[in-house]
GUTOR-583109 format. One record per residue: residue in three letters; x negated, z, y of N, C-alpha, C in turn. Coordinates in steps of 0.2 Angstrom, whole numbers, plus 5000, padded with zeros to 4 digits. Each point is the difference from the previous one (the first is absolute). Layout:
AlaXZYXZYXZY
...
This chain:
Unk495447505098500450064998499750034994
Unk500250075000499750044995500449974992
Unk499649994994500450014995500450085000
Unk500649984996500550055000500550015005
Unk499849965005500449995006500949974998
Unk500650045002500449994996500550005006
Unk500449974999500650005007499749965007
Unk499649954999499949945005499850055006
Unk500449995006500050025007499550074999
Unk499449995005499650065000500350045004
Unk500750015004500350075003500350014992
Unk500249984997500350044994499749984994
Unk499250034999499549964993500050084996
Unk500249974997499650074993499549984994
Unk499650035002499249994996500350054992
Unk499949964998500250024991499450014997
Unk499850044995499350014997500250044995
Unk500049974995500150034992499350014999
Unk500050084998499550044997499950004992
Unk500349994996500250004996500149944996
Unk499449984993500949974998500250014994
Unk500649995000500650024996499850014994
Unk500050044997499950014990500950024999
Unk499950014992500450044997500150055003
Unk499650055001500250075001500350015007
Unk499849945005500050025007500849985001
Unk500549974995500549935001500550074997
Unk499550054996500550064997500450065006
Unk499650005007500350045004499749975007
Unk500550005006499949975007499250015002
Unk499749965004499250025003500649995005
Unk499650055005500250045007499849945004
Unk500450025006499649955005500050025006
Unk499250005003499850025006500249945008
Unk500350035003500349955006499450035007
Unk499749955000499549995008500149965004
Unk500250055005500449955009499550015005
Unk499749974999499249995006500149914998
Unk499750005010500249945001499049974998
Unk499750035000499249994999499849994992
Unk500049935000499949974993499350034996
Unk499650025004499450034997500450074996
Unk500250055002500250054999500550004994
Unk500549945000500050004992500049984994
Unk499249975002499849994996499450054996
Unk499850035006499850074998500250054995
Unk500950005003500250034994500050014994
Unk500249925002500149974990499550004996
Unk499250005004499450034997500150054998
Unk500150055004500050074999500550034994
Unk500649975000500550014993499949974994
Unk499449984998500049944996500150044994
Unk499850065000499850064994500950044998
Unk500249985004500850065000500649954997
Unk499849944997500749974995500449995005
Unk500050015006500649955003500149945005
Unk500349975002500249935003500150035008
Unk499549985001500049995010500349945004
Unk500650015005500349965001499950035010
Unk499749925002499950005008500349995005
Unk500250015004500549995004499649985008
Unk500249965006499650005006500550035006
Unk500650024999500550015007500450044994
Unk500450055007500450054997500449984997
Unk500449955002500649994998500049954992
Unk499349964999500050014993499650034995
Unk500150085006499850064994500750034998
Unk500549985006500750024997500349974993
Unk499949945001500349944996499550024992
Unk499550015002499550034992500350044998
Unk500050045003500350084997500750004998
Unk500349955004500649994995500249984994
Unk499649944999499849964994499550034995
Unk499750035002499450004996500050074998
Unk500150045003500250074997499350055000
Unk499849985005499250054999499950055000
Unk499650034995499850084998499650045005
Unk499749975004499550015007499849965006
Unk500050005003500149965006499450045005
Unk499649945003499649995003499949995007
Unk500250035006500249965005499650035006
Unk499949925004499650015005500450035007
Unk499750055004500250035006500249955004
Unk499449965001500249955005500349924998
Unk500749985001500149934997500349975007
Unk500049945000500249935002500850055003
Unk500449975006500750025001500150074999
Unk500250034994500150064997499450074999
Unk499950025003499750075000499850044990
Unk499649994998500050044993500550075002
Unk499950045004500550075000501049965000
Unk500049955004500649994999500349954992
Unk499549964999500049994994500250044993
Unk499650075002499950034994500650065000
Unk500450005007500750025000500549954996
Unk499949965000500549944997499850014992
Unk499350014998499750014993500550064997
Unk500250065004500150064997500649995000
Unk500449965002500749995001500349954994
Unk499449954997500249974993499850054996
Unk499550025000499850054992499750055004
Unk500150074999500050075003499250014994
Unk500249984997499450024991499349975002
Unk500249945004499349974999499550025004
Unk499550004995499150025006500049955005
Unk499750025007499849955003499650055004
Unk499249944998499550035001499649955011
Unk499950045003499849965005499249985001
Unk500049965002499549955002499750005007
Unk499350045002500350005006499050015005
Unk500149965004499250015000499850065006
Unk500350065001499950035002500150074994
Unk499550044997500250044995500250085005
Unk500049995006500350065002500749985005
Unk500149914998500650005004500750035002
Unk500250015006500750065000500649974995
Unk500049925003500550004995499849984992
Unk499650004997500050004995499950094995
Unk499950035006500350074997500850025002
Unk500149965006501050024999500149964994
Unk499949964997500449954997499950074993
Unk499250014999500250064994500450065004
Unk500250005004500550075002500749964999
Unk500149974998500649954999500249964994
Unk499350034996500349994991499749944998
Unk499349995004499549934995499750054995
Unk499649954998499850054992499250015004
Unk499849945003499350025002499849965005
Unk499349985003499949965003499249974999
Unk499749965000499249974999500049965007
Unk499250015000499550005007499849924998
Unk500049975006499449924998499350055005
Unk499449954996500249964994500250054991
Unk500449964998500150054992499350014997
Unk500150064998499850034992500149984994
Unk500049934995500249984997500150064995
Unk499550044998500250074994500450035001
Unk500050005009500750085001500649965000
Unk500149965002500549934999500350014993
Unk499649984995500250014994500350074998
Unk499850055000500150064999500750015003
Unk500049995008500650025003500749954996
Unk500049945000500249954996500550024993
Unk499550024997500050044992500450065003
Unk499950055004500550045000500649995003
Unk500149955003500649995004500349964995
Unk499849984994500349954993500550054996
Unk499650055002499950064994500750045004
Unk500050035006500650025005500449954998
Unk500049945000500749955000500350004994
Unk499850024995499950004994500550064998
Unk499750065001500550054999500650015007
Unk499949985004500549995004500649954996
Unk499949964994500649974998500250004994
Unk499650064998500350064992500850045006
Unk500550004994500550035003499850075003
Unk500450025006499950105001500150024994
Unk499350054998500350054997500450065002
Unk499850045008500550045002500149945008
Unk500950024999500149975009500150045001
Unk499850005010500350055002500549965008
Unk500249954998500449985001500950024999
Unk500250014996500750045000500250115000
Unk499249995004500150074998500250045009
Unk500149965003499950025008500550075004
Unk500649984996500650065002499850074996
Unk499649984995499750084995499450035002
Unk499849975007499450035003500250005008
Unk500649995003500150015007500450085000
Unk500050044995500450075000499450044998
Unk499549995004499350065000499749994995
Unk499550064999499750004994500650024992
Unk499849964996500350014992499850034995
Unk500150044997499850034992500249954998
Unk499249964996500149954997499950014992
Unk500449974996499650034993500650004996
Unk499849954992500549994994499650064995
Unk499450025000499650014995500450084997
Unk500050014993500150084998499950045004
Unk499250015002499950065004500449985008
Unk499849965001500350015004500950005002
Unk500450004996500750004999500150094997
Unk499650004999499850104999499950015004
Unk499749995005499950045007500649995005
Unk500349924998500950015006500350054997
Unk500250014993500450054999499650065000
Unk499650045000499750065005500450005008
Unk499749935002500150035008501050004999
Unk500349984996500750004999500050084999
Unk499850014997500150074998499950055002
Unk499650005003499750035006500250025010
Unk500449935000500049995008500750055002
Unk500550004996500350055003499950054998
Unk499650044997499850075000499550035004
Unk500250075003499550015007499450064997
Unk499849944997499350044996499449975003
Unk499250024999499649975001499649954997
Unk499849955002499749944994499149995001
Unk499749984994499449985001499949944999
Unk499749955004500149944997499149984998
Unk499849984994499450004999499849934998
Unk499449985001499849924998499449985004
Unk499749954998499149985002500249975010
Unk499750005002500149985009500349914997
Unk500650005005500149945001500549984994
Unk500350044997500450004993500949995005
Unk500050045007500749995000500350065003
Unk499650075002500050065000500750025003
Unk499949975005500550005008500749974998
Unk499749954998500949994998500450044995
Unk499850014995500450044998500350075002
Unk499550025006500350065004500449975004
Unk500049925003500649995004500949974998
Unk499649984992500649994995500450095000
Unk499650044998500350064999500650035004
Unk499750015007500249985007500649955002
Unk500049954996500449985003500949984996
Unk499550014993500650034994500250084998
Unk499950035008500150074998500550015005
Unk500350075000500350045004499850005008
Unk499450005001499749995006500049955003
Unk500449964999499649925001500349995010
Unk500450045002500349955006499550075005
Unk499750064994499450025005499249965003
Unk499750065001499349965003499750004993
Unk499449935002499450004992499450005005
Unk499450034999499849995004499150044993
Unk499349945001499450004998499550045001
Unk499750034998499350015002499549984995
Unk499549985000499449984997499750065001
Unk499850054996499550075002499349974999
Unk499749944996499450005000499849975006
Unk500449965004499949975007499850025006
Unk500250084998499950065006499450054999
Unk499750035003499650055000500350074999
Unk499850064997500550054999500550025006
Unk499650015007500150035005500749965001
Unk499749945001500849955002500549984995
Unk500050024994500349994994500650055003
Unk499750074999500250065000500649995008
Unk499849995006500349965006500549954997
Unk500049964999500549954995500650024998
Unk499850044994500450034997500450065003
Unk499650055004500350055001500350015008
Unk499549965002500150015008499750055004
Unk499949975003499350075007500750025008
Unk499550065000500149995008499850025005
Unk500149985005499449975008499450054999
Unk499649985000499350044998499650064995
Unk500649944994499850054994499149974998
Unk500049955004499149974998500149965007
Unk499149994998499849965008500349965001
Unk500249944996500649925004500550044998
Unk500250044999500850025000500250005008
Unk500349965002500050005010501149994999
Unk500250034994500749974999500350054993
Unk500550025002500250004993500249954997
Unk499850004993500349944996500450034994
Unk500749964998500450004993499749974995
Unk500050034995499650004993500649954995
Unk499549964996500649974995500450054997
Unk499850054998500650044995500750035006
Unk499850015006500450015004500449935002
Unk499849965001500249925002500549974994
Unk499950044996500349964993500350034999
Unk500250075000500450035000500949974997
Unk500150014991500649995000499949934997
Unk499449964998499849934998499450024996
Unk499749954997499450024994499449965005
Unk499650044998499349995002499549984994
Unk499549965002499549954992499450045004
Unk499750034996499450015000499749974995
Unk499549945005499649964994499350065001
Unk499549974997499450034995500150075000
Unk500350044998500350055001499350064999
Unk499649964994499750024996499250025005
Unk500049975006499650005006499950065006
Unk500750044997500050045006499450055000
Unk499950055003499750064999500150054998
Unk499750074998500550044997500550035005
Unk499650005008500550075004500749935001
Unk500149935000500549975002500550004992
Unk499750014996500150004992500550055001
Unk499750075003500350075001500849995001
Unk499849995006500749985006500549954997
Unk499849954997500549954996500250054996
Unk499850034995500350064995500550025003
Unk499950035005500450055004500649985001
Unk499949945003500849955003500249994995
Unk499649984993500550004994500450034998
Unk499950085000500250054997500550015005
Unk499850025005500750015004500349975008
Unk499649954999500249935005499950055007
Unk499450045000499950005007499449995002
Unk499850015007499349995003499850025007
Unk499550015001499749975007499649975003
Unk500149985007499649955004499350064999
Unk499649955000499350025002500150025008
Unk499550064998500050045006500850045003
Unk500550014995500350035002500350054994
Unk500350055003500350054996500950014996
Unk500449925006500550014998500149954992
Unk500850034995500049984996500549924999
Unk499849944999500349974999500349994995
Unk500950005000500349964992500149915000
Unk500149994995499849924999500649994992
Unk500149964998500349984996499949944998
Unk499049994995499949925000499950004990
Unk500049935002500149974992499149994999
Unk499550014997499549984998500049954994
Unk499749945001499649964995499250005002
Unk499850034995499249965002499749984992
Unk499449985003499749934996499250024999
Unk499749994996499249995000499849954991
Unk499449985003499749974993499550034999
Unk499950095004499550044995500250044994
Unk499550014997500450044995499950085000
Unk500650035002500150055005499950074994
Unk500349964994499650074992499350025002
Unk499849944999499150025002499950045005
Unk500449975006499750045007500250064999
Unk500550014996500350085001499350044996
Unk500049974994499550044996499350025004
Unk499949935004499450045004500050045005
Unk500850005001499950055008500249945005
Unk499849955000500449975005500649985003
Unk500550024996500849995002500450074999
Unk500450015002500450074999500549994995
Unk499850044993500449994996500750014999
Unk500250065007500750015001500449945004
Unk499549965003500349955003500049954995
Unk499649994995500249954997500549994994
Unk500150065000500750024996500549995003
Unk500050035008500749975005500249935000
Unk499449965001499949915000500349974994
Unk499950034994500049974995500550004995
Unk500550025004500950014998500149954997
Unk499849955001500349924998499349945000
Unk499749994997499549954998500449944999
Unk499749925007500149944997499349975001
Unk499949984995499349974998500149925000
Unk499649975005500149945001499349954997
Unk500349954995499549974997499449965004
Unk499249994997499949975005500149924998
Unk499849935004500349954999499749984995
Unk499650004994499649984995500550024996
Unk500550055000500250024993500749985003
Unk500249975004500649955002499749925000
Unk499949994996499949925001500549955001
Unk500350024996500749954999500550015009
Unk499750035003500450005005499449975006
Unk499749975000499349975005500549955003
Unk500449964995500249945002500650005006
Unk500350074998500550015005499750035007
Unk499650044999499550005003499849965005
Unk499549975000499749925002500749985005
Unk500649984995500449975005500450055004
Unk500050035002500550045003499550025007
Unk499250014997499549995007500049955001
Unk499849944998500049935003500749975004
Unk500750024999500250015003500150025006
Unk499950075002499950035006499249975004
Unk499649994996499449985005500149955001
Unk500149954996500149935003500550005007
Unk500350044999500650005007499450025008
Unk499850074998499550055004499649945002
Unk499649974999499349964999500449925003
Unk500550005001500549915002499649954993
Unk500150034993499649944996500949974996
Unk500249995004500949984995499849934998
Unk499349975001500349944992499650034992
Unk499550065001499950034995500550004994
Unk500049984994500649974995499850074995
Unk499450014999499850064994499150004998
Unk500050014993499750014998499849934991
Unk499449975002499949964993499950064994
Unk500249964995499950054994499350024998
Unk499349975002499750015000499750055004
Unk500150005006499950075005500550064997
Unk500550004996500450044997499450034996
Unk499949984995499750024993499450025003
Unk499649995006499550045002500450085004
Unk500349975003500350075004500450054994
Unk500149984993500450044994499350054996
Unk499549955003499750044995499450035004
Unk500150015005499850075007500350054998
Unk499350055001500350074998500150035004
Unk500149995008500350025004499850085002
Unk499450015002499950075000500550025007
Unk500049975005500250015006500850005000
Unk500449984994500450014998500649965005
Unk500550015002500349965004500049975008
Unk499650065002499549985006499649954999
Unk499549994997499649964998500449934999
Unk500550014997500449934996500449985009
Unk500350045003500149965008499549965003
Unk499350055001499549995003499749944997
Unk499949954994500149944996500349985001
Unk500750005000500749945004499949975006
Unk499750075004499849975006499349955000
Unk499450034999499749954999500049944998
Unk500749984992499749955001500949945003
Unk500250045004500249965006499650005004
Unk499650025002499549975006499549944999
Unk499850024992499749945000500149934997
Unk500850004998500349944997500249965006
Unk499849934995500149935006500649964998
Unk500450044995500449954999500550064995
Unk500549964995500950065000499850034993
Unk499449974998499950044994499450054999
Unk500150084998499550025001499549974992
Unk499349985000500049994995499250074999
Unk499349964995499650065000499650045007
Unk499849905002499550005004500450065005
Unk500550015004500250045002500050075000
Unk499850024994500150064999499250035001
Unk500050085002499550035003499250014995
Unk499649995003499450004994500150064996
Unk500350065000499950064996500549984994
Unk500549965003500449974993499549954995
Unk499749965004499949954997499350024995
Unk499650035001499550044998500050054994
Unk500650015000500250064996499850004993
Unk500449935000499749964991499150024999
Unk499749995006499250014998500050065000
Unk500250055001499850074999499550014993
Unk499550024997499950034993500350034995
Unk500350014996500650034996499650065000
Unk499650035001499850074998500350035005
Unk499949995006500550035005500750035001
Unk500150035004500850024997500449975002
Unk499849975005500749925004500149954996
Unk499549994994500049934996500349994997
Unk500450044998500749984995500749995004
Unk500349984996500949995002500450074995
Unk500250055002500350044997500949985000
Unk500250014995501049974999500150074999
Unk500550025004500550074998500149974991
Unk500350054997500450004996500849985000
Unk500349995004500549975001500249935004
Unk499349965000500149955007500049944991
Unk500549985005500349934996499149954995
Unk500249964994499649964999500149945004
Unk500450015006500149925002499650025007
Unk499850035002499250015008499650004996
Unk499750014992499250004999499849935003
Unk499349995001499749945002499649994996
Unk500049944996499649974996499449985005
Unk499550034998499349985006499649914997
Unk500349974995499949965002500349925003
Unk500650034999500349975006500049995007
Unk500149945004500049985006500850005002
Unk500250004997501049985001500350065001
Unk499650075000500550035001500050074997
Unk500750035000499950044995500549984992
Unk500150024996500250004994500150054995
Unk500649994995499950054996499549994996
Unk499850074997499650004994500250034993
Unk499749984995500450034994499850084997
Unk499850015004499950094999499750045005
Unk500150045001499950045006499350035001
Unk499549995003499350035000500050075004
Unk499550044996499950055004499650005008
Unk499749964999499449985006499749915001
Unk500449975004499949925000499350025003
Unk499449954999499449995001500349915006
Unk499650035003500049945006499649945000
Unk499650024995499649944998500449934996
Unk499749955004500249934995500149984994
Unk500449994996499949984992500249935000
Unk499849945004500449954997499349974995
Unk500449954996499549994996499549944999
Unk499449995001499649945003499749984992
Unk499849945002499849964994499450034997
Unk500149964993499550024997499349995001
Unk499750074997499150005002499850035005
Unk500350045002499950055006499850064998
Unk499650015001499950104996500250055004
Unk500050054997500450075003499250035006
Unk500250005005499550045006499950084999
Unk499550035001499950075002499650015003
Unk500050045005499850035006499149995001
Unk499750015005499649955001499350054996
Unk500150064999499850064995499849984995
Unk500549954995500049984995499649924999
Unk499849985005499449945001500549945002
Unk499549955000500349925005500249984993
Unk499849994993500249974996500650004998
Unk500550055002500549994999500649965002
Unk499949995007500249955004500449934998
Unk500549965001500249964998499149955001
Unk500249964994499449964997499749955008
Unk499549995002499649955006499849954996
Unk499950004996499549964997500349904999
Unk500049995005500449925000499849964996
Unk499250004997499749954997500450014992
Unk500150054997500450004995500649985001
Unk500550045007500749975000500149924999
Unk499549965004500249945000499449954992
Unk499850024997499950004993500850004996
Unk500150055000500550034995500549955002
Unk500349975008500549975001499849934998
Unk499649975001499949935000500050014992
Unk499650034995500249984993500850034998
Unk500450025004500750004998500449965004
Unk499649965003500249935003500550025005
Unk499750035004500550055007500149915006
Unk500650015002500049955007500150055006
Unk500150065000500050015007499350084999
Unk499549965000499350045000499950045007
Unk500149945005500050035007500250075001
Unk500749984998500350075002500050044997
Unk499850014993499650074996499550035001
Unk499649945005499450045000500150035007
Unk500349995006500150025006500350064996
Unk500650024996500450045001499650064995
Unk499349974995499950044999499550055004
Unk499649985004499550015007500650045003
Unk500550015002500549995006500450114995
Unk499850014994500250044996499350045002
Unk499649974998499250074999500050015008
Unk500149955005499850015008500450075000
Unk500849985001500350065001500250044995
Unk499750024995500050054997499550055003
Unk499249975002499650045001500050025005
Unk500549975005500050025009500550054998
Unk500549984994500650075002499650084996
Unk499350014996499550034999499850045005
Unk499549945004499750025006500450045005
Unk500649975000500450035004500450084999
Unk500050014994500350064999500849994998
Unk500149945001500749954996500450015008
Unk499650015006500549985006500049935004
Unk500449984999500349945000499949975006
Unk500150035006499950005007499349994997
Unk499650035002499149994999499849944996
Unk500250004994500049944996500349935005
Unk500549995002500049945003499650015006
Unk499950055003499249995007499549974997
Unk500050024995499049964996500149954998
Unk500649984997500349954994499849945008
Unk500650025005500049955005500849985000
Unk500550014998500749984999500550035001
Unk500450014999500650055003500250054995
Unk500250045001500250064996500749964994
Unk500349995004500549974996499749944993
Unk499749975002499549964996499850044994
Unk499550065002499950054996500250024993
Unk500750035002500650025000500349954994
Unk500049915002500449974998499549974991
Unk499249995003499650014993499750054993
Unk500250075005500150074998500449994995
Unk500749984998500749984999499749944993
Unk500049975003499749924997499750034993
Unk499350035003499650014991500150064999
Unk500550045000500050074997499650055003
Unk499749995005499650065001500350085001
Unk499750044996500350065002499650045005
Unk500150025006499850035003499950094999
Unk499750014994499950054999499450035001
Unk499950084998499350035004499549954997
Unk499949984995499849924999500349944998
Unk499749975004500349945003500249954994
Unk500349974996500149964993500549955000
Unk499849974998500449944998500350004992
Unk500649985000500450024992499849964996
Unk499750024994500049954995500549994998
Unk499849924994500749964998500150034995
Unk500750004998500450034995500149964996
């Protein structure tokens, strides 16, 4: 019998392998414990090999049923489990797994890397799967980030979206506590029962639409028709059709008469989104209807009357176009009766989180993801300090993503889209590199970049947060500059001094200073060669992006257009 063989009977034996032993510091907070249900005693021991680097305690198991009875007791942070077991099937097992702990990783074991059911099992909420024979490196790595996902999966939600379900089953919402935006409900208040025409203006993706259908529906017209058109979506010829309506052989497919929206809507408000798109002869024609609400089909001589409501919308700047000639400045006097200018999401910050969950909501319904609980505070505080060019489309478009790729109820980083995650690398000279704060968004959403917990107030409000890391690393690090400015500025390589210098100050934990000093110059210079992205940097490095990320953090590194590490204060 194996030492460490523990519980007698080889149907129910648990191979116990302390990795570790106990110091002071390790008796200061839990060591994790990986649980391995593989009935093949070689395998793990393989593992425990392979974990020997990652601080935590590997616990063995040979039969499902006392991988149930571990996992009960022992509380494990990742779980390991073989496809094929003794009685129980690892997929039926690994249903009985998500039924005790929805949160926990379970990665599969499986000697088939393109087996079907070990990619149903990832369609069913494993975290992952590995091939025999192991990879002991990727092993590790995968491992380390399923410690990491367990981990943030058990920091409280920062947003649920769990209590939001009845606030997102009555269609799309005007979402939004922020000033400007509470400036724009009382506009469309203002606005909706008077039979004037509106402009709604804002960057693509800000919300266009709805406030013409808020208008609409808090208006006078509301039990009439509402009815879209997109003019940049059409080509002029069919634009012009659309709106005004043809008849049977005003053009070659014309094999029909058709009714135009301004006929169709008649008596109801019509949206003309990109208004700003049209051409000048359909530009004309819209004048015309304005001034005196009539028209005709294409191809024809007779005069239609119509009584419509217009809202339309563009995020061009239609000053300009007038000035060069490309918009009709009598039409855009007609339009401009009433201006709602809709912020874009960068200068509503304080409202993301409402945001987030009101989509998380609805997708997670859309998508069948209902054990989805929210969002860890650490995926918060990246997704706060996104400048969202793509505006609230983009931030859907992210919700969804990262329900498709979460394996468990909490969304935490790894899940979020590489353009989020990347973004911290950008070079500050750029113009996406900073985090800009409205003037009015609360000091309670700034994001202290060198925290990992979150977000947090600050005690004065910055004009421009730099995304770079400030925490502060030990002493004897020097300040980095750019690779222009020579190798010599680099934190110090020179170990034969460092461990000089320690041993006369009668250091006991040498080891580890000199790894951590190596471990400082390595990736400072990869985050150099790199151009400070991150993604790239963990491909050369060998390691996970998260990892990265988590030593980034560790020594101060600023990611700026050069790469530096902060000196002591």
């Amino acid at each position: 019998m194996l030492p460490g063989i523990i519980n007698g009977s080889q149907s129910n034996m648990i191979l116990q392998v302390s990795l570790k032993t106990p110091t002071i510091e390790s008796l200061k907070t839990v060591t994790p414990t990986v649980l391995v249900i593989d009935d093949d005693r070689t395998i793990l021991l393989q593992i425990s090999r392979a974990l020997e680097s990652l601080n935590v305690q590997v616990e063995g198991v040979m039969t499902a049923q006392a991988g149930l009875e571990a996992i009960r007791t022992l509380k494990p942070s990742v779980v390991l489990l073989d496809l094929v077991l003794p009685q129980i099937s690892g997929m039926e097992l690994f249903q009985r797994i998500k039924d005790l702990d929805r949160r926990l990783p379970v990665i599969f074991i499986t000697a088939d890397a393109a087996s079907e059911s070990a990619i149903g099992a990832i369609s069913l909420g494993a975290y992952d799967y590995v091939a025999k024979p192991l990879h002991l490196a990727q092993l590790q790595q995968l491992v380390a980030k399923a410690l990491e996902t367990r981990r943030l999966m058990s920091v409280p939600v920062a947003v649920s979206v769990t209590d939001d379900e009845k606030a997102s089953d009555h269609g799309d919402l005007f979402v939004g506590r922020s000033p400007r935006m509470l400036e724009v409900f009382k506009e469309i208040g203002r606005v909706a029962q008077q039979n004037v025409t509106v402009l709604v203006r804002g960057e693509s993706g800000t919300g266009k639409e709805l406030v013409a259908r808020a208008i609409y529906q808090f208006g006078s017209r509301s039990t009439r028709p509402f009815m879209a058109v997109n003019c940049a979506a059409l080509p002029d010829t069919l634009l012009e059709s659309e709106l005004f309506g043809h008849e049977k052989g005003a053009f070659t497919s014309a094999d029909r008469r058709r009714i135009g929206k301004f006929e169709q809507c008649n008596g109801g408000t019509l949206f003309l989104d990109e208004v700003g798109d049209m051409s000048p002869l359909t530009q004309g024609k819209v004048l015309r209807l304005l001034q005196e609400q009539r028209f005709e089909r294409v191809g024809s001589n007779d005069t239609i009357e119509t009584n419509v409501r217009l809202v339309a919308a563009t995020n061009r700047p239609l000053e300009q176009m007038v000035q060069d000639g490309r918009f009709r400045a009598d039409l855009f006097y007609r339009l401009n009766v009433v201006t709602i200018s809709l912020p874009p999401l960068r200068e509503r910050v304080e409202d993301i989180p409402l945001l987030l969950k009101y989509s998380f909501s609805r997708a997670r319904r859309e998508l069948d993801k209902p054990d989805v609980e929210g969002l860890s505070p650490d995926a918060l505080a990246l997704l706060m300090a996104y400048p969202w060019p793509g505006n609230i489309r983009e931030l859907q478009s992210v919700v969804r993503q990262c329900l498709l790729k979460c394996t468990g109820p909490v969304i935490v980083p790894d899940f979020l889209p590489v353009t989020i995650l990347d973004y911290q690398a950008v070079p500050l000279g750029e113009a996406t590199n900073r985090v800009f704060f409205p003037e009015n968004t609360p000091a309670s959403i700034y994001r202290d970049p060198a925290s990992t917990a979150g977000v947090r107030p600050l005690s004065q409000r910055p004009e421009e947060t730099s995304v770079a890391a400030s925490a502060p690393i030990p002493h004897g690090i020097l300040q980095t500059h750019s690779q222009a400015s020579g190798m010599s500025d680099l934190p110090s390589s020179d170990i034969g001094q460092l461990i000089e210098a320690r041993l006369q100050a009668g250091s006991t934990n040498l080891y580890a200073e000199a790894l951590e000093m190596m471990e400082k110059y390595l990736l400072t210079r990869v985050l150099q060669a790199s151009q400070a992205n991150q993604s790239k940097a963990a491909e050369i490095l060998g390691i996970t992006r998260g990892k990265v990320r988590d030593r980034i953090a560790a020594f101060g590194i600023n990611l700026d257009k050069n790469v530096s590490i902060d000196p002591p204060r």
